[in-house]
N, C-alpha and C positions, 0 to 999 in steps of 0.2 A: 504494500500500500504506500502510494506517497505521499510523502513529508510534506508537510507545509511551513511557511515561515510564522513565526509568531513574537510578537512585541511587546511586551508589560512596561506599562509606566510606573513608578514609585509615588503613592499616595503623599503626597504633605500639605503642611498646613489647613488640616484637620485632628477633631479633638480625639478620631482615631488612633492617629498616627504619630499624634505628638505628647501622648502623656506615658510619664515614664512609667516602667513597676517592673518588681520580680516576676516576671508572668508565667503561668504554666498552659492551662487549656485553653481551647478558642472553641467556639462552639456557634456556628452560624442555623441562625433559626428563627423566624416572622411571631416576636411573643406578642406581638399587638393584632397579630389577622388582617395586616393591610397589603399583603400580597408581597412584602418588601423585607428580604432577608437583615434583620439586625445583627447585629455580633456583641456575644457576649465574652468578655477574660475575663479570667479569674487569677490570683497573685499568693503569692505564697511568701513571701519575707518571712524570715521566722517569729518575730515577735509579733507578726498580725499586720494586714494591710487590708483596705479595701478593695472591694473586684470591683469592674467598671460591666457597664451594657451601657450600647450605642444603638439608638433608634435610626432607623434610615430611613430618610429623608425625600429618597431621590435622588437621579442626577447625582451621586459621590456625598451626596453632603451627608455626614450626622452628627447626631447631637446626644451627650453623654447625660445619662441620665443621673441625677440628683440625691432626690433625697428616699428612692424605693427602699425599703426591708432589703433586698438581692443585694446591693450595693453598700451596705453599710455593717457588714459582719465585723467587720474587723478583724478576720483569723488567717492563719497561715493556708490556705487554700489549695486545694490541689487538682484533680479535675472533676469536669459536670456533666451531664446528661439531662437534653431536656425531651419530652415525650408529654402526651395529655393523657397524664394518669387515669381522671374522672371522667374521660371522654364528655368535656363540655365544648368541645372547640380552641382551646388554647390549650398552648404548652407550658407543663410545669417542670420543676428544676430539682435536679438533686446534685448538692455539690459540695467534693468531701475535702478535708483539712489532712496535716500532719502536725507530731509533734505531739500527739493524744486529745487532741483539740476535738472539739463536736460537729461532725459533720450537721447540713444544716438543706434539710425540703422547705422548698417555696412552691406554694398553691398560687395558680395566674388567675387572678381575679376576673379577666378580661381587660383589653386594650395594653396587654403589659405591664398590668400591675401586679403585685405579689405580695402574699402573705406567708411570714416566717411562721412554720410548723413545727414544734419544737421538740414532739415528742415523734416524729414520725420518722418511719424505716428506724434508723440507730439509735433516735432518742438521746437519752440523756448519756449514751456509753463513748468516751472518748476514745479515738483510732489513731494510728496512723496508716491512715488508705491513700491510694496512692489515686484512681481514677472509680469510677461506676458507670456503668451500662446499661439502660432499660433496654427491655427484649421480653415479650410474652411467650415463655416457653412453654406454657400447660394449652398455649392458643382458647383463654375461656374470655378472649377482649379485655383483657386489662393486660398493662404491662408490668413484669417484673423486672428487680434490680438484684444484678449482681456487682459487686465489691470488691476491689482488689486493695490487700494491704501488705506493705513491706518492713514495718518496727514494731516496736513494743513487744512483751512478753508472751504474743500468740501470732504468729504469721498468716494464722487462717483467713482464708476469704468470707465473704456473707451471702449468702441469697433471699431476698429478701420476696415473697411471694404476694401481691397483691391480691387482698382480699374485696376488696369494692370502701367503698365508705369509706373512704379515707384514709383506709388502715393496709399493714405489710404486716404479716407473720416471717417470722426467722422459719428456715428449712435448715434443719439440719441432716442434710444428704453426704455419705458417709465418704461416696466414692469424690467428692468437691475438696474432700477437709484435708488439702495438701498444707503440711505446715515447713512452707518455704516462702519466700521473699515474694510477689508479684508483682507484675506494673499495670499491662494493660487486659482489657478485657472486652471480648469482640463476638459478640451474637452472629450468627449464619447461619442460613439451612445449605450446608456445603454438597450434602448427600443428595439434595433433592427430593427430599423421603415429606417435605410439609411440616416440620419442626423445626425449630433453632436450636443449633448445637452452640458450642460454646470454645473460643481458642483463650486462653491464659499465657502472657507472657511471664517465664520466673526470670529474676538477674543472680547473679553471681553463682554464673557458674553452674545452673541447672537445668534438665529437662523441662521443655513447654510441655503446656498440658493439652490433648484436644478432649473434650468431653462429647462426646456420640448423644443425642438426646433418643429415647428408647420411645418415645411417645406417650406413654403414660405418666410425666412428671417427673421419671428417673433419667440417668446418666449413665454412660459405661465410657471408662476411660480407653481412649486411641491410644495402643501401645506399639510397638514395631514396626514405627512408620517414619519415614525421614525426616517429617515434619514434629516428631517427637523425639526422637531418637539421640539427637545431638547436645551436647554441653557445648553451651551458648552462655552470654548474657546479655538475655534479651530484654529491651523494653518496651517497644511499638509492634503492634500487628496490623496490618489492614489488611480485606478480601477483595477482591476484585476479578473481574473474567476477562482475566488479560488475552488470551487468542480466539476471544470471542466462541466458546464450542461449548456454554450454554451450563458452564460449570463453574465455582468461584474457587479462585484458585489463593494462595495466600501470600502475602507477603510480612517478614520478617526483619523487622532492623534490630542493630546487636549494638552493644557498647562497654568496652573496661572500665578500669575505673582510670577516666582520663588518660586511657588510650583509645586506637580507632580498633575495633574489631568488626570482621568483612559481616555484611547482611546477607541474606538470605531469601530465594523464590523458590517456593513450589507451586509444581505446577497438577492440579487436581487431576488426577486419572481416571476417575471417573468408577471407580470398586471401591470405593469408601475410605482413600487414602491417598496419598502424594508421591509423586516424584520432584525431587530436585531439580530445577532449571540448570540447564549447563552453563559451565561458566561464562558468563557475561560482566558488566559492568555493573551493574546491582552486586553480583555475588564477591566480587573484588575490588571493590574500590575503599573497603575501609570505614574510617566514618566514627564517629561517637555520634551512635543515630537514635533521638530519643519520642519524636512524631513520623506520622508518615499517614500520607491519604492520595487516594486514587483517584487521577477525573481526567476527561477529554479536552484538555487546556487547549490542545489548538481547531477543534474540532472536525475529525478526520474519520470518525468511527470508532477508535479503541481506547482503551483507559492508558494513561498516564500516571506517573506517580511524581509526588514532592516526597522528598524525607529532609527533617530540622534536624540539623548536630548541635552538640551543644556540649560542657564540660568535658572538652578537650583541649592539652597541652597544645600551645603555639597557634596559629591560624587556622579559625573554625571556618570554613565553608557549606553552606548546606547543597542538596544535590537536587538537580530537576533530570526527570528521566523520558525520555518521551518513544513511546511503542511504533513499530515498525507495522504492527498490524498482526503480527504473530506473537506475542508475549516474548518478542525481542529488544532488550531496550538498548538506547545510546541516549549517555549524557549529553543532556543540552548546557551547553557554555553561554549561551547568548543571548535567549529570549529575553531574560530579567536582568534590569539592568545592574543589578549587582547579588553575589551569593555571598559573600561575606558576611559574617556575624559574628557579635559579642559571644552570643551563647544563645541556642532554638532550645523553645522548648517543644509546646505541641504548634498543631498549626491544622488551618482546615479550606474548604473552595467553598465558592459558592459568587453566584451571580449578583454582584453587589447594586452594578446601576443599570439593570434588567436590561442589556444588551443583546443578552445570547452567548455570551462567553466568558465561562468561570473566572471569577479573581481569587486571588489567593491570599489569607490572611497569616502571620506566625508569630505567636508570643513568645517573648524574648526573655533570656533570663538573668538574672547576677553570677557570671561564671565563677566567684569565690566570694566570700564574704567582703573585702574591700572593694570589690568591683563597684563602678555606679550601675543605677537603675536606668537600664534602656528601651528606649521606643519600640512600641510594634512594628512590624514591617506589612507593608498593604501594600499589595500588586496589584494594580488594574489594567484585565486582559484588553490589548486591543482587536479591533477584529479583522481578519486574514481573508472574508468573503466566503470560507465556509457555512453552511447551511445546520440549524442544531432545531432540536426539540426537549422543551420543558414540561414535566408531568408533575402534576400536584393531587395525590391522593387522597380521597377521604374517604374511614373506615366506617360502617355502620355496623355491622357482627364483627366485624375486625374492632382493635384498639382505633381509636378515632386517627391516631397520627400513623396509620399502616406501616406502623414500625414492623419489619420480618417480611413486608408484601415485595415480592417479586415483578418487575415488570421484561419483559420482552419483547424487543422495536425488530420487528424486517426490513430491510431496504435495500435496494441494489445501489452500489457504493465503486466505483471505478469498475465497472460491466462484472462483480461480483455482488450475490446474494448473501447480505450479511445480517445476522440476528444478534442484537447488543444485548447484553443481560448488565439488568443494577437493581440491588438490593436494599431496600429502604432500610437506615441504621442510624441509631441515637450514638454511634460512637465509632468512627470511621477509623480512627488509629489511636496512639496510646495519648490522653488531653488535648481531645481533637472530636470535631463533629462536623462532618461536612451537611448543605443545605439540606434538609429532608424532600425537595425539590427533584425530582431525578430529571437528572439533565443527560442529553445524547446528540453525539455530534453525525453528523452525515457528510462532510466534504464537498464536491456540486450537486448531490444527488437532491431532485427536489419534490418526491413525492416518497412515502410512508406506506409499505404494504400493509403492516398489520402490527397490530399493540394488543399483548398480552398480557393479561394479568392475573397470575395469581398472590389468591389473601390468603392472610395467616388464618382464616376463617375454615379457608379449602373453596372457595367458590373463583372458579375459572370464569375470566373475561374476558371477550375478544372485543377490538374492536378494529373496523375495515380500516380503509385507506384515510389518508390525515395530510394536510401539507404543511410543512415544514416553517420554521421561522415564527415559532408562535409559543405560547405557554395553554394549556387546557389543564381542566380541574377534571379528576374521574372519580364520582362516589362512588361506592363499592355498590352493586345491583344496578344500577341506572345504566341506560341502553348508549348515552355519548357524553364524551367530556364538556366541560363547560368552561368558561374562560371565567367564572366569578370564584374568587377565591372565600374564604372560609370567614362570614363576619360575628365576629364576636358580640355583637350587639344585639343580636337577635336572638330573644330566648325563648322556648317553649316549656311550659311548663302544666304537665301530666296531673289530673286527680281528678279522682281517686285513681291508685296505680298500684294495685291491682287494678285492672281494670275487669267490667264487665257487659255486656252484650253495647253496650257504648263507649265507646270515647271520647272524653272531654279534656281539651286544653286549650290554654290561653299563650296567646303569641306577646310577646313585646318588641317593639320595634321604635327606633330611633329615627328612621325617614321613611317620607311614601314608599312602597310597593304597588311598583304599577304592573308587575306579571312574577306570579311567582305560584306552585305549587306544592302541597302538601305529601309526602309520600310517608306511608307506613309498609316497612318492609320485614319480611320473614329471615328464618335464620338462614334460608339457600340463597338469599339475598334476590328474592324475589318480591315485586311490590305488588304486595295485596289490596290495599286502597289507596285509592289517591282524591286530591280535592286541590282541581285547576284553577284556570283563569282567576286567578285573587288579585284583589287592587283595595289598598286599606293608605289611609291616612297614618301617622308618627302615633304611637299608644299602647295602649293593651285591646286585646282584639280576642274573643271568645270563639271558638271550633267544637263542632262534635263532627262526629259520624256513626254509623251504627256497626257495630264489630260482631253482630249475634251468628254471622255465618263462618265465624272463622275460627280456627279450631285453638284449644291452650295451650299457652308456649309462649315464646320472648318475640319481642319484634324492635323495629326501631322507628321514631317516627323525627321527621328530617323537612326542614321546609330547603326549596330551590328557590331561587329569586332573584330578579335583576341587583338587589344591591349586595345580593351575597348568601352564602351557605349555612345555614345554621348549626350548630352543634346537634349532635344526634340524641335525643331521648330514650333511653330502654321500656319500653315499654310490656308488661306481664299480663298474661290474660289467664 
């Protein structure tokens, strides 16, 4: 496949780019529902700093937000994960510390705001964790968190199981309770089997872990497999389908302590384990490599990868990789106008001034304790005249944010048939989240055979031909995407719920609605009633229908609407 040329500018003189801190994670994610990816860091100094989130604006511009709960912990922070736990339409936050400090959940109120929850998932037990990952592995629409921790007097990780209501039960699953150091932690269904497995990065000097998910709630650990097999010290993992053949394959970055030691590809084979990439330039170049995340930077078809170094001896450089088209990479020297760095820590992509072509964010960090506190660094992609498509999912039997949902693009791409696979993920590499947006590049190709999707639900969706250069919204059951992205402002609200041979709820809305309809959908993600053509002035606004022919069981009900999507309701009958 051929290369194309690509160009990044260096973001400055925004309050992105210009405020200093120890930083670890980046995590790009729309917590207001305005369709416009924000970016959150979080900072780690060890006697306590505060994290920042930046609203976007548009057009490059953001604005650092104030005085939220998110932004004013004051602790040594480490990395976050955000996902919509309560499936209301926004994303909520979980973001852990070191140092035995208290990890700390925020509930999104709506538009971005957030309330500190103080006894939720860890509660009041202090850690040193190093990142977390939401990922619904029992697939019952809620998303679970797993944990990774590297000090204090138990090195165990946590899983913490989402029970609804606000609350997470500890599991304590026997074959998880590795007591060794960990960093990062990366949800996939690698096998293809309709569950999320689980990869664990360990450092110093010990075997990673894969945890096989069995489909009933349990684990069985991946043993004699390359991808396991090796004394590493690793910190970052990402998955991605680097040769496009429909499998997520893994990628591994390693680090001394303040030496480079070489990273690592495997490459999925497709019987429930890895082979090793031969040596290339991933596998041999070194590195104190501590983030790493996958995406079509210059958009050609195939994933690309960044990896951030960082506490390393003499001149830190980070590395950009760009694929051939076959899960072949060569460093790129040139696209950005500089690789140099103080110290990377995590780092993530995502479409910052809704162009069509991923930017790149990476939190920097104090390479020793004298060091000063350095600037983020913000790349903004320019564009090359490649051709991309943006998908924005919404779950209704699934977790609302289709965290685990799979989508599959066809296209004929240089007079080849190629099918791109991306995996929706709250934690793209180790203090890192790339956009929950899936984005796919096509080169001049400029029609779209076919979009698949499968939900972490199990309901398969096709949908036909699609032109390119665009962003669409897909709910989960609904027949075509929609270009209205997911507005927090619109709530419905169920009662009685239980419901019975009727249902009643009340819509609230912030502006007219002049075409929007109502859908109540089943758990095969089938819509059992619907109620159209609606047109309501700004208010609270009264519904029924009658539900006496429909049998008992869960359902969801969901309004569609010119000014936006509503969060989903569960509804019981």
């Amino acid at each position: 496949m051929a290369l194309s040329a690509q160009q990044f500018t260096q973001l400055n003189n925004s309050p992105l780019s210009n405020t200093p801190g120890d930083s670890r994670s980046v995590n790009i994610v729309d917590v207001n529902g305005d369709g416009l990816d924000d970016v959150f860091i979080s900072n780690g100094l060890q006697g306590g700093q505060n994290n920042e989130l930046y609203l976007n604006l548009g057009n490059g511009v953001f604005e650092a937000v104030q005085n939220d709960p998110i932004v004013l912990d004051h602790s040594p922070s480490d990395g976050a994960t955000f996902a919509d736990t309560d499936n209301d339409g926004d994303l909520d936050a979980y973001m852990v510390t070191w140092y035995g400090a208290l990890n700390f959940f925020y509930r999104n109120g709506g538009n971005g705001n957030f309330t500190h929850l103080p006894n939720a998932v860890t509660g009041a037990t202090g850690t040193y964790s190093e990142t977390a990952a939401f990922g619904d592995y029992d697939n019952d629409g809620l998303v679970d968190v797993y944990i990774t921790n590297s000090g204090g007097d138990d090195l165990r990780d946590f899983l913490y199981r989402n029970t609804g209501n606000n609350g997470f039960e500890k599991i304590n699953a026997t074959v998880l309770n590795e007591n060794t150091a960990s960093r990062s932690a990366n949800w996939a269904d690698y096998d293809n089997d309709g569950d999320l497995d689980l990869f664990v990065t360990r450092e110093s000097q010990h075997i990673n872990n894969l945890f096989r998910n069995n489909g009933n709630g349990g684990f069985v650990k991946v043993s004699n497999d390359p991808a396991t097999s090796e004394v590493l010290s690793s910190i970052t993992a990402s998955w991605g389908d680097v040769n496009n053949d429909g499998l997520l394959d893994l990628f591994v970055g390693n680090s001394g302590n303040f030496a480079p030691e070489n990273n690592r590809l495997f490459i999925n084979n497709g019987n429930g384990g890895f082979t090793t990439a031969a040596q290339g330039a991933i596998n041999t170049d070194g590195g104190c490599s501590f983030g790493s995340a996958f995406a079509d930077y210059d958009n050609d078809g195939d994933l690309d990868l960044f990896v951030a170094n960082g506490f390393c001896s003499g001149t830190i450089n980070n590395f950009l990789y760009q694929n051939d088209g076959t899960g072949v990479f060569t460093r790129d020297l040139t696209s950005l106008p500089s690789y140099l760095t103080p110290c990377s820590f995590g780092a993530a992509w995502g479409d910052l001034n809704d162009d069509g072509f991923q930017d790149l964010v990476i939190a920097n960090c104090k390479r020793n304790s004298a060091a000063a506190q350095p600037n983020h660094s913000v790349f903004i992609n320019g564009d090359n005249g490649n051709n991309w498509l943006k998908i924005k999912l919404i779950g209704v039997n699934s977790n609302q944010a289709a965290i685990g949902a799979q989508i599959r693009v066809k296209a004929a791409i240089n007079g080849q048939s190629v099918t791109q696979l991306r995996e929706i993920s709250a934690q793209s590499g180790y203090c890192g989240q790339n956009s929950l947006t899936a984005h796919f590049g096509f080169g001049a190709a400029t029609q779209i055979d076919s979009i698949e999707i499968r939900w972490p639900s199990g309901l398969q969706q096709l949908l036909g031909n699609t032109a390119v250069n665009q962003t669409i919204t897909v709910v989960e059951g609904q027949a075509s995407g929609l270009n209205n992205p997911v507005n927090s402002a619109l709530k419905i609200q169920v009662a009685p719920n239980p419901i019975g041979d009727t249902l009643n709820w009340t819509l609230v809305n912030d502006k007219p609605i002049r075409q929007g309809r109502f859908e109540l959908v089943d758990i095969q993600g089938k819509v059992v009633r619907s109620k159209g053509a609606m047109q309501v002035d700004a208010g609270s606004h009264a519904f029924q229908f009658s539900t006496a022919h429909l049998p008992n069981g869960v359902y969801a009900l969901r309004l569609i609407s010119d000014i936006g999507v509503s969060g989903a309701v569960k509804v019981i009958k």
